[in-house]
N, C-alpha and C positions, 0 to 999 in steps of 0.2 A: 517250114520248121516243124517238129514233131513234138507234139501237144505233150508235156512231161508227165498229165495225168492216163495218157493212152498206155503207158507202160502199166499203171496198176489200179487199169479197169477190171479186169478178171479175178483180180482179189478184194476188190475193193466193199465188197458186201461180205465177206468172209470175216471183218472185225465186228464182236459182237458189240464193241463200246460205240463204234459209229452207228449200229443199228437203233441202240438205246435211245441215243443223242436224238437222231430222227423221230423215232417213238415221240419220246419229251418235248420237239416242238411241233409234231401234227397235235397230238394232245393240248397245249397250250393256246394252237391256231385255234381250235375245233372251239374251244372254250371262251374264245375273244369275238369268232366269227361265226354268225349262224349260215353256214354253207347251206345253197340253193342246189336241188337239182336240174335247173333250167341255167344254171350259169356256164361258162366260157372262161379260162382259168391261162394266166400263164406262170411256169415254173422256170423262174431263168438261171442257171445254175443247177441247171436237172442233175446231172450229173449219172449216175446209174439209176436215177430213178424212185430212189425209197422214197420218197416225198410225194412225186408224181401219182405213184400206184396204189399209195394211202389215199389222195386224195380221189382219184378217179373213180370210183363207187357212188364220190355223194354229189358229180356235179355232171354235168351234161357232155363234154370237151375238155379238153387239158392239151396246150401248146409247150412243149418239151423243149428249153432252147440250152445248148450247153457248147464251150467252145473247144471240147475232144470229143474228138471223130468214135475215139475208143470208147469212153462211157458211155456216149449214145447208143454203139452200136449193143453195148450190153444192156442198154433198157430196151431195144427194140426185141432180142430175147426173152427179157425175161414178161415183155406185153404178149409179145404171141404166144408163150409157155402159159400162160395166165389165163388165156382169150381175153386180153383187154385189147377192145377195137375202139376204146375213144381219145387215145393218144395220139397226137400228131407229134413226129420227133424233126428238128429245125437246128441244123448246126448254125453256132453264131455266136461271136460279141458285140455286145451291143455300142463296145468303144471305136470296134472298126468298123460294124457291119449293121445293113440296116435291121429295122426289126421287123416283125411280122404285124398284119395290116392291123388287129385289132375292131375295134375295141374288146376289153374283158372286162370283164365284172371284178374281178381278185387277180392281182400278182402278187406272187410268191417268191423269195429266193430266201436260202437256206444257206451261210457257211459257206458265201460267195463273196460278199460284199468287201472282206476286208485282200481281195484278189484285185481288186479293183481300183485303178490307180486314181480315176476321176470319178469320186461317188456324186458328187451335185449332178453330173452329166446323164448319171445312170438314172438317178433320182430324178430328174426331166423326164427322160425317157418315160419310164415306168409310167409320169404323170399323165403323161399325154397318148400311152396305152390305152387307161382305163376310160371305160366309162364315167360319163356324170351319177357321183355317188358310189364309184365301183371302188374296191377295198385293196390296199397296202399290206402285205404280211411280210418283215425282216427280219430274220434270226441269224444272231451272230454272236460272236465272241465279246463280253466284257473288255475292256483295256485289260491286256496281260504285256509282262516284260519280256515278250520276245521270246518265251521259253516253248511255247506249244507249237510251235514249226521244226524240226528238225533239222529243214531245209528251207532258208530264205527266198527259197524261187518263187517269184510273181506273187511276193507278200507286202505289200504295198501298205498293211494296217496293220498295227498288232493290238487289233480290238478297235472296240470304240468306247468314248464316255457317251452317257447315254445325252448328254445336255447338250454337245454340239451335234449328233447325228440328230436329237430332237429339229438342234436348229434346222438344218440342211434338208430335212425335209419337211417341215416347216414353208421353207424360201420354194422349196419347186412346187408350189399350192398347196400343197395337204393339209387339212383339218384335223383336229380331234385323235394327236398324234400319242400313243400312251404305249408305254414302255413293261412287262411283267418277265419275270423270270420264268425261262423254258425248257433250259434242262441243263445238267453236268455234263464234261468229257473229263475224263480220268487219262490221265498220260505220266506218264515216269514216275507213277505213285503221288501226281498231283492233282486237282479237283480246279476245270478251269470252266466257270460260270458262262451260262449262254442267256440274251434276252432276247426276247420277242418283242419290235416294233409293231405296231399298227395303227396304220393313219386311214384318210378318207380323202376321197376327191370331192369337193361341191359337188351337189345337184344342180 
């Protein structure tokens, strides 16, 4: 079946309000997180990359996981346009499909989460990625009423409250789980709030 995001990979960096949003939460990660350059990074929900290729300057590796064929193959453009050779790019969901071996120091996913029908499941995942002490970054959409999707395809969440996503990750081990405001998306002349999770794994 043909990934509904492959159709608008090629435009997909062309909204200047999506570029913003990304802006607003590498900004907010950068400000929560003192990024290593010895670290090993994954981005699940890469997507075409804005995330990815912000972060790739300050850390050693970056694992690119996204589950259209299409977006990938637009970050894998626009890394060779760049000369960025520390991307590795990894088609995959992590609801059907295994993940990559790990460990990393930081997982990332960006305006993914609420595509996701089994967040605890993911929420495991991710935990058992990282390394001992390695870092949780989630940004995502506040609870909105269903307005910021056009299209209801593979929307599974509309947002979250920050108190049960606190819980839920939480339950799959994470420490020291704290929630800040990361950026706007402006859509049909509305103003729909984004936060930035970030938890810990034990040492």
């Amino acid at each position: 079946m043909t990934n509904p995001f492959d159709d608008r990979a090629r435009s997909w960096d062309d909204d200047s309000r999506r570029r913003r949003m990304t802006a607003g939460i590498f900004d907010a990660l950068c400000r929560r997180i003192p990024l290593q350059p010895d670290w090993n990074i994954l981005d699940y929900g890469a997507g075409t990359g804005l995330l990815t290729l912000a972060l790739a300057p300050r850390i050693r590796h970056a694992t690119a996981v996204d589950s259209s064929p299409g977006m990938l193959a637009v970050l894998a453009e626009k890394a060779r346009s760049a000369g960025v050779a520390n991307i590795e790019i990894r088609p995959g969901d992590f609801q059907t499909d295994p993940p990559p071996p790990g460990p990393f120091h930081l997982v990332v996913s960006a305006m993914t989460l609420h595509h996701v029908r089994d967040v605890e499941a993911v929420l495991n995942t991710f935990f058992r990625l990282l390394a001992p002490a390695g870092r949780l970054a989630v940004a995502d959409l506040e609870e909105e009423d269903g307005t910021f999707h056009s299209t209801p395809h593979n929307v599974h969440h509309l947002g979250f409250n920050r108190c049960i996503l606190a819980r839920q990750i939480a339950e799959a081990g994470f420490e020291a789980v704290e929630f800040t405001a990361a950026a706007e998306s402006e859509k049909n002349g509305r103003r729909y709030p984004l936060f930035l999770a970030t938890a810990r794994r034990p040492a």
